[in-house]
C-alpha positions in Angstrom: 107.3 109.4 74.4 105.1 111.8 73.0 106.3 115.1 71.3 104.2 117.4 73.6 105.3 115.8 77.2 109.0 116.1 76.3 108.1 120.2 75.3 105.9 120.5 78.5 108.6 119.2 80.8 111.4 120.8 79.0 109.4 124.0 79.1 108.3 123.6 82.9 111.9 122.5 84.0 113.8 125.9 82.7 111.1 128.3 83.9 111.8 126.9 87.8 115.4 126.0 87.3 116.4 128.8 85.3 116.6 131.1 88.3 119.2 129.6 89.9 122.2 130.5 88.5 123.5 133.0 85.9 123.6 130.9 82.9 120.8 129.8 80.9 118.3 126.3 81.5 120.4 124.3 79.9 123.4 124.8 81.8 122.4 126.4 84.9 123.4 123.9 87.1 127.7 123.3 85.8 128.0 127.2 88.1 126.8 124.9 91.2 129.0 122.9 93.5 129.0 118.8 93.3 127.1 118.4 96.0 124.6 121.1 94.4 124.5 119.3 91.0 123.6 116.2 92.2 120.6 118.3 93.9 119.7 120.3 91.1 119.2 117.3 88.6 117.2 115.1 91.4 115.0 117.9 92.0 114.8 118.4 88.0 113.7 114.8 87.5 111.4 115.1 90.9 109.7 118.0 90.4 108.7 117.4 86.3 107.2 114.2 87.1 105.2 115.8 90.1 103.9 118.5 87.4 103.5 117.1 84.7 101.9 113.5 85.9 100.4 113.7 88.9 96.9 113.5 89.5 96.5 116.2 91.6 99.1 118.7 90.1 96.5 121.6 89.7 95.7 121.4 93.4 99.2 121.4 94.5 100.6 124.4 92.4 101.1 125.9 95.3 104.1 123.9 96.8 105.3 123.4 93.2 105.8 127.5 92.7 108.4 126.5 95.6 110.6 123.8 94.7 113.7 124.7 94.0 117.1 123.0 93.4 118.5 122.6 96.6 115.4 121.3 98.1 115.1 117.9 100.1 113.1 116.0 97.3 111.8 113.4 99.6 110.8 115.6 102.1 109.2 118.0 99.6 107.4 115.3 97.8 105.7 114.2 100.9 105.0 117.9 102.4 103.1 118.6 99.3 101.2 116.2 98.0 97.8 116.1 98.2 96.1 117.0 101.5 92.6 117.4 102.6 91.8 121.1 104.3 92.6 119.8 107.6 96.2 118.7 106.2 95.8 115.2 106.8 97.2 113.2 103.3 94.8 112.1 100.5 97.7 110.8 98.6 99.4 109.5 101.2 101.4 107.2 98.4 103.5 109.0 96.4 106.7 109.2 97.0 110.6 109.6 96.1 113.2 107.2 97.1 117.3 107.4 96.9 117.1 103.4 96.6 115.2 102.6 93.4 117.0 99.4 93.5 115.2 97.9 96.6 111.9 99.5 96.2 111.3 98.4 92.3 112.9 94.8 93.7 109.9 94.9 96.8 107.5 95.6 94.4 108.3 92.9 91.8 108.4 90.5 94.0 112.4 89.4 93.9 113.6 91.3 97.1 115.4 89.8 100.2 113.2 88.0 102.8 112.4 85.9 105.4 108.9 85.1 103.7 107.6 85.3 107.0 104.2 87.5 107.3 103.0 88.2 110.7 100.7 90.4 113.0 101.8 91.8 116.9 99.7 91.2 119.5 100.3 92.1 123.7 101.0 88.8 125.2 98.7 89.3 127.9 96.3 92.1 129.8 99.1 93.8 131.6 100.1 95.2 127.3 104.3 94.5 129.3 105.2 92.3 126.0 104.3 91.7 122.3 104.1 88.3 120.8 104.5 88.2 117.0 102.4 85.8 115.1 103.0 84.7 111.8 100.1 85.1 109.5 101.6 83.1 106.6 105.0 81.8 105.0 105.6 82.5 101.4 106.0 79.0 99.6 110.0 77.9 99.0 111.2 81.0 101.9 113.7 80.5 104.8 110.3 80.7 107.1 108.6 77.7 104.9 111.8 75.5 105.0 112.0 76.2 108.3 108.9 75.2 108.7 107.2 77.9 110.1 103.3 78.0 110.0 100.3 80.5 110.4 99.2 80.8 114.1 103.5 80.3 115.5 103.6 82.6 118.1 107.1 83.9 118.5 108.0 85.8 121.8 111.8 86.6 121.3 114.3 87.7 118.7 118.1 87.1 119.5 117.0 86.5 123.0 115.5 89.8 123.5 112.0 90.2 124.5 109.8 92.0 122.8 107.7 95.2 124.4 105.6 98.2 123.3 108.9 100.5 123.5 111.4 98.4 121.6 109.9 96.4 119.3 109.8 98.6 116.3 113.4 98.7 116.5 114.0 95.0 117.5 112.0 94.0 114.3 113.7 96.3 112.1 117.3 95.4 112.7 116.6 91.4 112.9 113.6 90.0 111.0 113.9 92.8 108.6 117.3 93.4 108.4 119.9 91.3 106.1 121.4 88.7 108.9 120.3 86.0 110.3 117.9 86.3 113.5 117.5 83.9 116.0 113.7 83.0 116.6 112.5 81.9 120.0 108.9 80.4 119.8 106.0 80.0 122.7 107.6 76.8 123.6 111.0 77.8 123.7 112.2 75.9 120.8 114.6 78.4 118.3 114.5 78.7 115.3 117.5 80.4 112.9 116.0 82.4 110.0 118.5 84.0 107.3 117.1 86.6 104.5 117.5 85.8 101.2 117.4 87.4 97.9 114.4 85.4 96.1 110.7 85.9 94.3 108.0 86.0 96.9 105.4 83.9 94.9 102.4 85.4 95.4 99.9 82.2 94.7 100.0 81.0 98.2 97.9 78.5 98.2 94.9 77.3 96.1 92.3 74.6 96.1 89.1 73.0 95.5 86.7 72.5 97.9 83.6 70.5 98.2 80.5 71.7 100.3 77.1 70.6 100.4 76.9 70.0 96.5 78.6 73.1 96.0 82.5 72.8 93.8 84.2 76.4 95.3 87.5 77.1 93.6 90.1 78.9 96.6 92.8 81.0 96.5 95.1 83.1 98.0 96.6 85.6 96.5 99.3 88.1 98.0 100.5 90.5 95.2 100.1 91.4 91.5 103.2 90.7 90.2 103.8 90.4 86.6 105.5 87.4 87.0 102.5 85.8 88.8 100.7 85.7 85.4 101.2 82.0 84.2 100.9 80.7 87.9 97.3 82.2 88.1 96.7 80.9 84.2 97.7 77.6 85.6 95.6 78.0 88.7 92.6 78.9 87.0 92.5 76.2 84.2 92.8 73.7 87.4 89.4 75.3 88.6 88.3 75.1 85.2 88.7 71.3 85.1 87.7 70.5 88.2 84.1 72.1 87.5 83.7 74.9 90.3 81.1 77.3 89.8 82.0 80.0 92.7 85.3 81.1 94.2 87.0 82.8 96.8 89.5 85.2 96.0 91.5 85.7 99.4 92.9 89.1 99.4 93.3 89.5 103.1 97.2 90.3 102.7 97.6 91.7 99.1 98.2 95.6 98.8 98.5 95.6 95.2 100.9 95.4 92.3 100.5 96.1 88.5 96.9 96.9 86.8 98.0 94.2 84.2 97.8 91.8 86.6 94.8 92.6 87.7 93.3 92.9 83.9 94.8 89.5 83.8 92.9 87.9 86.9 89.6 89.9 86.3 89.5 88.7 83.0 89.7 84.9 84.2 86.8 85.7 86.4 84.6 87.7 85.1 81.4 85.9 83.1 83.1 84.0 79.7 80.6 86.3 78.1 82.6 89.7 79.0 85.4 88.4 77.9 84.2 87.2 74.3 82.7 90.8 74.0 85.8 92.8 74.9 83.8 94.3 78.0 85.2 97.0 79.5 86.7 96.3 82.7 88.1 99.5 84.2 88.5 103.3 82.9 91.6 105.5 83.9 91.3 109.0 84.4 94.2 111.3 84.6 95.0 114.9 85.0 94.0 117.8 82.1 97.8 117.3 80.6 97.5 113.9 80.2 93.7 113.7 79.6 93.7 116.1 76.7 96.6 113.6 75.2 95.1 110.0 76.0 91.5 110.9 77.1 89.9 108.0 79.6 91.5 104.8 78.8 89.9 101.4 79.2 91.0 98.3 79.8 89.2 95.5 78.5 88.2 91.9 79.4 90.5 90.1 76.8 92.6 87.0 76.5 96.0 88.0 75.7 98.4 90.1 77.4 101.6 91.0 76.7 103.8 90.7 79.7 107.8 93.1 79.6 109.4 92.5 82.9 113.2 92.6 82.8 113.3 93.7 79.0 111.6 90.4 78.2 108.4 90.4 76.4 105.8 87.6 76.2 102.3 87.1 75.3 100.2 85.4 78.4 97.1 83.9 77.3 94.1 82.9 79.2 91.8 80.8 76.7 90.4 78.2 78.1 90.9 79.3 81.6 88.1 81.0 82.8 85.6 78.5 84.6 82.9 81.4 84.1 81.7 81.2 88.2 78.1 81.9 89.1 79.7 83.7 92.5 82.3 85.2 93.6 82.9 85.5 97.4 86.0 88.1 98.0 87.9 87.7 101.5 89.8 91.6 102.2 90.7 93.6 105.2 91.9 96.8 105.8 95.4 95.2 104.3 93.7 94.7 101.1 94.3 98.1 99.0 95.2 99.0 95.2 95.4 96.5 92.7 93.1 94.0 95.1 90.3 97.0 94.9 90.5 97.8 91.5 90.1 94.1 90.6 86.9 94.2 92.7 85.6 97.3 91.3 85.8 96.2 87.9 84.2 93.0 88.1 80.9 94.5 90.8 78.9 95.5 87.8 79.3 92.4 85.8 79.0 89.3 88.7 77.3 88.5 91.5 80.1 89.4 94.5 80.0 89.0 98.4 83.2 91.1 100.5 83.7 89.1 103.7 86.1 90.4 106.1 86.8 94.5 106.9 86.7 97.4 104.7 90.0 97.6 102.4 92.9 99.7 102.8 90.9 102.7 100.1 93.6 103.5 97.7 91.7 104.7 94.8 94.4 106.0 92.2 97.1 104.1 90.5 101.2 105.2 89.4 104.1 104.9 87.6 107.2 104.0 88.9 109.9 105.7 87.2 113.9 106.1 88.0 115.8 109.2 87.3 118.0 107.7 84.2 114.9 106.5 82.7 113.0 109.9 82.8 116.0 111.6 81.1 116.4 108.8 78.6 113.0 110.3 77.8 114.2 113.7 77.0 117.6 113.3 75.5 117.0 114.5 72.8 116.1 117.8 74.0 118.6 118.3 76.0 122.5 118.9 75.7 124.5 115.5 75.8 126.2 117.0 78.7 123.3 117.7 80.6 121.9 114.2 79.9 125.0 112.6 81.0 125.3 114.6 84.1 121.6 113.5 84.7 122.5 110.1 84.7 125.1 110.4 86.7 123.4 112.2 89.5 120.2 110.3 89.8 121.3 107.2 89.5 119.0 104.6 91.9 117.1 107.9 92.4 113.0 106.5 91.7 109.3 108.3 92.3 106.1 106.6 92.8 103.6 108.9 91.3 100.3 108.9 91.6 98.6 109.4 88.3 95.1 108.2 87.9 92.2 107.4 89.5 90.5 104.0 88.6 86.7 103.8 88.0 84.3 100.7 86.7 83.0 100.8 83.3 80.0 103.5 84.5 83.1 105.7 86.2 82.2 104.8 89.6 85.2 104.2 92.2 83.8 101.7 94.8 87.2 102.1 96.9 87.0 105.9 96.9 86.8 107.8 99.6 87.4 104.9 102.8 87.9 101.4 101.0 85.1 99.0 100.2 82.7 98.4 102.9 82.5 94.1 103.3 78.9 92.9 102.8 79.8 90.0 106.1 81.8 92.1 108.5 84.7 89.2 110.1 87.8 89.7 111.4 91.0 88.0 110.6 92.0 85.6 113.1 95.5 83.9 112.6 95.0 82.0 116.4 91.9 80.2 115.0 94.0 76.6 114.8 93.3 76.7 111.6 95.5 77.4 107.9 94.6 79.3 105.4 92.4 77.0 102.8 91.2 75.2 105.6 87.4 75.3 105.0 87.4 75.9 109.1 89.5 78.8 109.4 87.3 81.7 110.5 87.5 83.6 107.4 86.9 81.6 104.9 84.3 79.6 106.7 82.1 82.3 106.8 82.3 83.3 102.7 81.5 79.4 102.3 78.8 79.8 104.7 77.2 83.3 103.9 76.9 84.1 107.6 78.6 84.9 110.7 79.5 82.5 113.7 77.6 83.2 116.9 80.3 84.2 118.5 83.4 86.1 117.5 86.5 83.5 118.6 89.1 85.1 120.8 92.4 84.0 120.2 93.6 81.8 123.2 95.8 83.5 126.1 95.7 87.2 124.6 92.4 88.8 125.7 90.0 90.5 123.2 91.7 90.6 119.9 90.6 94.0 118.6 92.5 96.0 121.6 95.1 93.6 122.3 96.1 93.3 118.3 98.7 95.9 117.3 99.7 96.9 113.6 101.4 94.2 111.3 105.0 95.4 110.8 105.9 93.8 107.8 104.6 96.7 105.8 102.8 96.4 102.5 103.0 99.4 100.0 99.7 100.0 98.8 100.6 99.7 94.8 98.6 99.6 91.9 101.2 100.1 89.3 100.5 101.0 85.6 102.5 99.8 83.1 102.0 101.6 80.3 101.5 100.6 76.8 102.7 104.2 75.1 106.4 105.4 76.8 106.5 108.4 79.1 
């Protein structure tokens, strides 16, 4: 880490936390009860990376000139991040968690699951029942082997109906919970699905399709995991060899993940051209602290990237990958946010692209995700070993997501900001079509093959108009774009 962060945070953390107690910075907090130490080193970790990191710090000095030790740091972190005047969240991402452990595993992609995606619908006019439909099953999950498959309608869980006032809650401690739940489907056959502790692979499905003369490469993609690199390397060279000349990059479901995932996937779309000139892809802007110490940074179209996940490093390389499309045809709905719009707003200035669906989720700003032993790893040495043990010891599976830049294309214009990225085909998403995903039929898709809307828009069968009857998918997504560094914090 850099000499002047570990001196600003240093100087920031006495000047707040100094006031607590009697003694000086350093030791302010060994006066304090147990309970109390564990708060006052949370808050320490909490509040410097909220000041010094955060995009918005200047607007927010406000509710920093009142955090104190014994505050509740989730509840603060969320009360006062960045708001618009009304006091509705801008930054309605970052966050502190007191389970690290879960929330880095959710976002890597090796978490426990079903692998079962689905939306909630009313079963009928009378809005007495909801029927959960799966979207999609993550290849190699319990819901894959169980066989499982987009458009299942499933009406009970453990034998309990599901209704407006209890399914949150039904959901929540069976299909998201760590036991098994008993499925009952639309034809009364049951299914047993158990959680498991496994990597959601992201690549769902991807192939090549032939159409009036026309070779279209398809895939889609559900999160920008590092460990998704070489699977989308392999992907693309297959696109590659087989000669297609446009794509469509499904993005309906995928809230994010790491920017170097999505340097990695631009860069094997993008014109071959871009990448041989080093074009720049995307331009980070941060706050006046960290701006006056790393400017804008750019990322670049390139061909190698070095991939550290799980204190492993590797080099990824994409030569010979990139089958240099004519077209690209992007399928996103309001699901789509982060890393999936950042990926789009860096290739719009470079390629000819077409957004089919409904206008993404509009995350325009990326983070870090940090855990409290980490962050005072970073300033041992200017601390007391005493208070760098302690700090350990009290923030231990203690994490932030902070939001610290704002993405831009190479001209420093954010398509995603303020609302998400308008589609140029508005469509959408109908998992009752009959059809799967890939299938050149399903509603979707057929209409970025097609370049143009059907006559009519389908209904799904038995559940009335789909925009009122359709209720929010609860198998939420985090809206991530994740930075990862190259310099330490």
């Amino acid at each position: 880490m850099k000499r002047i962060y570990i001196i600003i945070i240093l100087i920031i953390s006495l000047f707040v936390f100094a006031g607590c107690s009697k003694d000086n910075g350093d030791s302010a907090w060994k006066s304090l009860s147990k309970d109390e130490q564990a708060l006052y080193f949370i808050n320490e970790f909490g509040y410097n990376m909220v000041a010094t990191y955060y995009l918005w710090n200047e607007e927010i000095k406000s509710g920093l000139s009142t955090w104190t030790y014994d505050t509740d740091p989730i509840k603060k972190v969320r009360e006062i991040r960045y708001k618009d005047a009304q006091g509705k969240d801008i930054d309605k991402w970052t966050q502190m968690t007191d389970d690290y452990e879960s929330f880095q595993g959710s976002v890597s992609g090796n978490t426990k699951s079903t692998g079962l995606d689905f939306v909630l619908y009313y079963a009928d006019e009378t809005h007495q029942n909801v029927v959960m439909v799966v979207t999609y099953t993550n290849p190699g999950s319990p819901a894959d082997e169980a066989g499982l498959k987009r458009g299942d309608k499933i009406v009970a869980l453990n034998d309990e109906t599901m209704t407006p006032e209890n399914y949150k809650d039904l959901i929540s401690s069976t299909i998201r919970g760590s036991g098994s739940t008993v499925l009952t489907m639309d034809d009364g056959k049951e299914i047993t699905l158990a959680a498991r502790q496994m990597y959601m692979e992201p690549v769902n499905c991807y192939k090549v399709i032939e159409k009036d003369g026309r070779r279209i490469g398809y895939l889609h993609y559900t999160s920008f995991t590092l460990n998704s690199c070489e699977k989308l390397v392999e992907v693309f060279k297959s696109f590659r060899a087989a000669g297609i000349t446009e794509l469509v990059l499904d993005l309906r479901y995928n809230s994010g993940g790491y920017s170097l995932t999505s340097e990695l996937l631009a860069s094997l779309i993008v014109p071959v051209r871009e990448v041989n000139n080093n074009s720049v892809f995307q331009k980070d802007i941060y706050n006046s602290i960290l701006t006056e110490a790393w400017g804008v940074e750019e990322a670049l179209f390139r061909t190698e990237f070095e991939i550290s996940d799980d204190n492993d490093k590797h080099i990824v390389s994409t030569a010979g990958a990139n089958p240099n499309v004519s077209k690209l045809h992007v399928i996103m709905t309001g699901s789509s946010a982060s890393a999936s719009e950042s990926t789009v707003c860096g290739l719009l200035p470079y390629m000819n692209v077409d957004i089919i669906g409904q206008r993404s989720g509009g995350k325009y700003c990326g983070g870090f995700i940090v855990d409290g032993p980490s962050w005072f790893g970073w300033v041992k040495d200017d601390i007391s070993g005493e208070h760098y043990d302690k700090g350990l010891e009290c923030t231990a599976n203690w994490g932030i997501y902070v939001m610290v830049s704002r993405y831009a294309d190479k001209n420093g214009f954010t398509a995603s900001m303020p609302d998400g990225i308008a589609p140029d085909l508005e469509i959408g998403d109908n998992p009752l079509d009959g059809y799967q995903l890939g299938d050149e039929n399903e509603t979707m898709l057929s209409v970025a093959i097609s370049g143009k809307l059907p006559d009519s828009d389908p209904k799904p069968a038995a559940f009335g108009r789909r925009g009122p009857c359709m209720m929010e998918n609860q198998m939420p997504r985090p809206a991530l774009r994740i930075i990862t560094p190259e310099k330490p914090l």
